[in-house]
C-alpha positions as CSV (number, residue, x, y, z in Angstrom):
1,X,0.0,0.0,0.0
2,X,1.2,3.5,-1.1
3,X,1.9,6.2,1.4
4,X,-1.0,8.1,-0.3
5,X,-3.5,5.6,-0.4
6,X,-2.4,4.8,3.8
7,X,-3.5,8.9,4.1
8,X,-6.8,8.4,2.4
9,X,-7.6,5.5,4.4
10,X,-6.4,6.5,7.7
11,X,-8.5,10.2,6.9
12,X,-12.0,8.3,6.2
13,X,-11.4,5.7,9.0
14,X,-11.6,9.0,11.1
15,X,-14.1,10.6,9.5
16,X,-12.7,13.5,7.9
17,X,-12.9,15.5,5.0
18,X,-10.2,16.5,3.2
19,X,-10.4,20.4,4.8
20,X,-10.4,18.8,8.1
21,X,-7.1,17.3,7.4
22,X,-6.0,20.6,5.9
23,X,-6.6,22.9,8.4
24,X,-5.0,20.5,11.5
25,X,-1.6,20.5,9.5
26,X,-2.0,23.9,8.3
27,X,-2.1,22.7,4.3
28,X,-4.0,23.1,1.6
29,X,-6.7,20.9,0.8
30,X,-5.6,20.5,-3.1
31,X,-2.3,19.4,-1.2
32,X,-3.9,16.5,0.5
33,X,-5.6,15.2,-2.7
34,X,-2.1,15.0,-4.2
35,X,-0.7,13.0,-1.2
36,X,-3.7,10.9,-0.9
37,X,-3.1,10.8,-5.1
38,X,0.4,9.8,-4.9
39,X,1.3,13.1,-6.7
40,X,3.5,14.3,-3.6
41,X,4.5,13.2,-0.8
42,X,4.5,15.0,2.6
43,X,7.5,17.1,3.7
44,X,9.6,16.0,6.7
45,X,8.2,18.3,8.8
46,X,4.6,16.6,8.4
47,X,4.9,13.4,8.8
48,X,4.9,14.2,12.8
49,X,1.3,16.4,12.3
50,X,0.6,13.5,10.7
51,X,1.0,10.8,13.0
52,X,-0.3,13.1,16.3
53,X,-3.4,13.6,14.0
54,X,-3.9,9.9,13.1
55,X,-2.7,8.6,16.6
56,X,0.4,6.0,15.1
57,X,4.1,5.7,15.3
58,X,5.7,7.1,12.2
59,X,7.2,3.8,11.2
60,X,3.5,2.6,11.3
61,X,3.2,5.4,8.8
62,X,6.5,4.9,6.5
63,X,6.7,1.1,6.9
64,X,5.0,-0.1,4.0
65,X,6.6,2.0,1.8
66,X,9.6,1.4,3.0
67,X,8.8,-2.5,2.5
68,X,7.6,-1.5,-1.4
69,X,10.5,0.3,-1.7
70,X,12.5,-2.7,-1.0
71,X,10.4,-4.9,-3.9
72,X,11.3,-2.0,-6.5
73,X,14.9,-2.8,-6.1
74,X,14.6,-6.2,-5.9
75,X,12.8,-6.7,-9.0
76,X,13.4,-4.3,-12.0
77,X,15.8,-1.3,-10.9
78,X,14.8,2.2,-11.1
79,X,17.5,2.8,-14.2
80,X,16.5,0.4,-16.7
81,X,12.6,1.3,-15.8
82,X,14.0,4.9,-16.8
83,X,15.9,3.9,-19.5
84,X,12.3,1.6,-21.2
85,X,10.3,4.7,-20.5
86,X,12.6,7.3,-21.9
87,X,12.8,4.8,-25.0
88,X,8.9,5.1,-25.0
89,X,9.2,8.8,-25.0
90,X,11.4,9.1,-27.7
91,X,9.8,7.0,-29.8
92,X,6.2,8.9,-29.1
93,X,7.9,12.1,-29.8
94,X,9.3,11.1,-33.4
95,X,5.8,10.0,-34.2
96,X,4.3,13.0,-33.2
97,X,7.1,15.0,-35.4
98,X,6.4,13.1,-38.1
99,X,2.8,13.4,-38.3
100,X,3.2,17.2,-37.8
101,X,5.6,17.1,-40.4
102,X,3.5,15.1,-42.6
103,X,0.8,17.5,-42.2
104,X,3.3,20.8,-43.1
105,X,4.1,19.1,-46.5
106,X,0.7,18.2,-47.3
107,X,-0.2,22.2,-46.8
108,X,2.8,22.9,-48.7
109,X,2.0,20.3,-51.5
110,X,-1.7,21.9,-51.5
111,X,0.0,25.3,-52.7
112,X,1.6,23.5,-55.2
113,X,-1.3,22.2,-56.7
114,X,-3.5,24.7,-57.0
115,X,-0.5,27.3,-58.5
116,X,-0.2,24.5,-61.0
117,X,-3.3,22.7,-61.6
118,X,-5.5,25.9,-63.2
119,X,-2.5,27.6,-65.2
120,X,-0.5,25.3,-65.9
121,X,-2.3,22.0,-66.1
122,X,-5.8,24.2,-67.7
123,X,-7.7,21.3,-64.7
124,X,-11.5,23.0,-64.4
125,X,-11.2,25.5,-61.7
126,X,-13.9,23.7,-59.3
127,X,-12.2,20.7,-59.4
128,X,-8.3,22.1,-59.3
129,X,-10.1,24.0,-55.8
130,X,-11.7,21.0,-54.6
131,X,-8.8,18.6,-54.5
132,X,-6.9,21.6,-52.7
133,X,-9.5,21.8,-50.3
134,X,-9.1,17.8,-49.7
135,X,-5.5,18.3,-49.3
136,X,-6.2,20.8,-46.5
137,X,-8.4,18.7,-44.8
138,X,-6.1,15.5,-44.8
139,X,-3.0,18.0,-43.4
140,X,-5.6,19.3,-40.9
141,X,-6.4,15.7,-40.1
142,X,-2.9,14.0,-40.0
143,X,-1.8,17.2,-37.0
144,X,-5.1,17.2,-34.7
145,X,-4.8,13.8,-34.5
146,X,-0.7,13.5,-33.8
147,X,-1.2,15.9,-31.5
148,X,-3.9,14.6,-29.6
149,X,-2.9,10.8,-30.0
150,X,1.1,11.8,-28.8
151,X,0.2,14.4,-26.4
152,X,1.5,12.7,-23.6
153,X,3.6,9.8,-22.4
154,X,1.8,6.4,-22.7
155,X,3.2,5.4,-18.9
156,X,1.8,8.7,-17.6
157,X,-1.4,7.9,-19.0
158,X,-2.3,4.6,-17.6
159,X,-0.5,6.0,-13.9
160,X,-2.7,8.8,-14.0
161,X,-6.1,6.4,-14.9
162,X,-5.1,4.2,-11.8
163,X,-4.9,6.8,-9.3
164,X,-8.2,8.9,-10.8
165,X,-10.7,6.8,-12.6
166,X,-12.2,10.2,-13.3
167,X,-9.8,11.2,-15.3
168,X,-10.2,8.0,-17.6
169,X,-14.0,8.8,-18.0
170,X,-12.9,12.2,-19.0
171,X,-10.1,11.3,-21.4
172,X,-12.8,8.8,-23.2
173,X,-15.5,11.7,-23.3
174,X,-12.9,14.0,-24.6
175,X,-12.3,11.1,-27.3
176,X,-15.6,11.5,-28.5
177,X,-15.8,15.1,-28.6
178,X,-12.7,15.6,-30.5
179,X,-13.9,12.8,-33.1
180,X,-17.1,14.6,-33.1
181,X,-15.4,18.2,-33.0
182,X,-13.2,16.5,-36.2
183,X,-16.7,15.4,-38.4
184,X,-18.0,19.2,-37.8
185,X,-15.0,20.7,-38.9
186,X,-14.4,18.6,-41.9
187,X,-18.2,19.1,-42.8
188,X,-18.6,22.7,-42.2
189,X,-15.1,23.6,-44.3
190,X,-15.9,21.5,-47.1
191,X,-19.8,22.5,-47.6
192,X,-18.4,26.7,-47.0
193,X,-14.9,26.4,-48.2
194,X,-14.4,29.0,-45.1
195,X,-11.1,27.3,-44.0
196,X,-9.8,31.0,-43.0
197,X,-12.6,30.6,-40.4
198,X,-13.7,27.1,-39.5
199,X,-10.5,26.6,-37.5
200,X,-12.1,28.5,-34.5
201,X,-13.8,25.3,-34.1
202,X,-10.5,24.2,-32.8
203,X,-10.6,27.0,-30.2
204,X,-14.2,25.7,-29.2
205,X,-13.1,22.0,-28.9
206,X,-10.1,23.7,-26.7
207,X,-12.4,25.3,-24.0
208,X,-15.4,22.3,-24.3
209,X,-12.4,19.8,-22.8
210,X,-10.9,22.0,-20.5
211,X,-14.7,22.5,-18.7
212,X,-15.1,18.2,-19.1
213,X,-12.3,18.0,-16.9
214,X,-13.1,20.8,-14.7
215,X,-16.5,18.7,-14.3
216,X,-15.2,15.5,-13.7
217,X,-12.1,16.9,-11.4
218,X,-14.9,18.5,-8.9
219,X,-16.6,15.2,-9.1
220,X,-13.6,13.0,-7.9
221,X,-13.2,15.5,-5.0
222,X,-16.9,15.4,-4.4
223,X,-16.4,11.5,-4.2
224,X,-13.5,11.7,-2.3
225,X,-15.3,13.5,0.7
């Protein structure tokens, strides 16, 4: 058992909410969610507070971590755990380049076409401008989506969905959102040809998933209490 998840128990065994706990060691509530979340850990100078407020020892407190610390290094070591994950990075990071990049040319190679197509290849106008618009909307594609696919370490991700299952709710709403957010976009640009404005859309989608995590954040804490 993590130090954090000892906290949470020890708090609810006594009743408490997490102000309660934050006002007798003179914290922060959003502080105690990220002990009780594994985020942090508490300073030196707490773990006393902590153990008058909770009535044990402070080896009652540290022993299991202690004893789980002991497991880490006797199964896979901390360096080659750094060295897989920082392999994982790398590689999520090239993918992510190269789907930017990928989308870049395809922009550039929609320039291309249409400064060709009409004068030089004499292509009907209509449909010179609506393979350029296609082109757009496959770069426009190939970047949301390395963006939103590589935004963030793989490892991270699943560590973050085991200590909140909130967040994994939110992170499969926002899933359907963007995909939803996508089918608009692609729609509206294609049927107006307003490319110069549809990407406000974007802006939208921006605010729409910051207030789904802001709603399911308060819910966790709501649970939590």
């Amino acid at each position: 058992m993590s130090i954090g998840q000892k906290l949470s128990d020890l708090r609810k065994s006594k009743h408490l909410s997490q102000e309660d706990v934050a006002d007798r060691l003179g914290v922060t509530r959003q502080t105690i969610s990220k002990w009780e979340t594994d985020q942090s850990t508490p300073d030196f100078d707490k773990i006393i507070p902590i153990c008058e407020l909770f009535g044990l020892s402070s080896d009652e407190l540290l022993g299991n971590l202690n004893s789980n610390d002991n497991k880490d290094k006797k199964g896979e070591s901390p360096s080659s755990m750094d060295i897989e994950n920082k392999k994982e990075n790398n590689i999520r990071k090239r993918k992510k380049a190269i789907g930017i990049s990928l989308g870049v040319l395809f922009y550039f190679l929609s320039v291309i076409w249409i400064m060709i197509s009409i004068p030089v290849m004499k292509m009907n106008p209509i449909v010179a401008s609506a393979v350029f618009l296609l082109i757009c909307g496959i770069a426009t594609f190939v970047i949301v989506y390395s963006c939103m696919f590589y935004s963030k370490d793989k490892r991270e991700k699943e560590k973050e969905e085991e200590l909140n299952p909130n967040k994994k709710l939110a992170k499969q709403v926002n899933e359907i959102i963007s995909l939803i957010i996508l089918i608009i976009y692609l729609v509206i640009s294609f049927t107006t040809f307003a490319w110069h404005i549809t990407w406000i859309i974007w802006i939208v989608y921006g605010l729409i998933e910051q207030i789904v995590n802001l709603i399911f954040d308060l819910r966790g804490e709501s649970n939590e209490k």
